[in-house]
C-alpha positions in Angstrom: 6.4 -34.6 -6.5 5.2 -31.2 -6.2 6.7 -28.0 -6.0 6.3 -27.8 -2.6 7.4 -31.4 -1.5 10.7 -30.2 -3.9 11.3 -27.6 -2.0 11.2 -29.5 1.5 13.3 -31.8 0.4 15.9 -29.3 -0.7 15.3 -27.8 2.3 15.8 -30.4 4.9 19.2 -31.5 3.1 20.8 -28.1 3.9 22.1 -27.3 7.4 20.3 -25.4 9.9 22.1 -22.3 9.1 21.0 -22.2 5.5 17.3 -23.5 6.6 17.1 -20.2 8.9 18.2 -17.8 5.6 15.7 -19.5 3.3 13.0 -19.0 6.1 14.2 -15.7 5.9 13.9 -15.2 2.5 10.4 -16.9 2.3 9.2 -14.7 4.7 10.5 -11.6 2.8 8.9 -12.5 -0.5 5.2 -13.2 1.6 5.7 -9.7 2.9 6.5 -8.2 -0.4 3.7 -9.9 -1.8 1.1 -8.7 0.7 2.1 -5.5 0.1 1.9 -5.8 -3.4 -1.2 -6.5 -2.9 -2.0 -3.8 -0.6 -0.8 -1.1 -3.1 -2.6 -2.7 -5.9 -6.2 -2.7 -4.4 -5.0 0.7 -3.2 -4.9 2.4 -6.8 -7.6 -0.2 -8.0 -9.8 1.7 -4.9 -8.5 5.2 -5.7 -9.6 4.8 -9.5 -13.1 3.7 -8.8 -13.7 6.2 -5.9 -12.5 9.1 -8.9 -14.1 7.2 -11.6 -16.3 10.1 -13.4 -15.0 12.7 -11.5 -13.0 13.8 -14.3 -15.9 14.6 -16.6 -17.9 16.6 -13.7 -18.8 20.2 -14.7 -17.8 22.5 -12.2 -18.8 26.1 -11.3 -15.3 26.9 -10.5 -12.9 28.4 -12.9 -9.4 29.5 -12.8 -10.2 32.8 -11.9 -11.8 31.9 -8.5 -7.9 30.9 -7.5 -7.2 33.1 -4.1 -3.4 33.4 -3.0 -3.1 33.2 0.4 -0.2 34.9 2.7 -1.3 32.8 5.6 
């Protein structure tokens, strides 16, 4: 028997009550995992779109800082 198939069976032994809160809980792990996901080819995209960028020369230098009263 597979994991799933284990888990259906344990599943549809338990009373409605307690099928609803693991339905819940299923869903909250798919969620976290999406967003896992999300926020991982987030920074993945971030680091290639800098990649290099940190070895540019630049014409600025610290002296061309302006304070602003605005």
């Amino acid at each position: 028997m597979n994991l799933a198939k284990k888990i259906i069976h344990h599943v549809e032994a338990l009373p409605k009550i307690k099928q609803i809160e693991v339905l819940d809980f299923v869903e909250y792990l798919h969620s976290k995992s999406v967003m896992q996901s999300k926020h991982e080819w987030n920074d993945f995209s971030l680091t290639a779109a800098m990649r290099g960028l940190e070895e540019e020369d630049t014409s600025y230098s610290i002296k061309d800082l302006k304070e602003s009263s605005a």
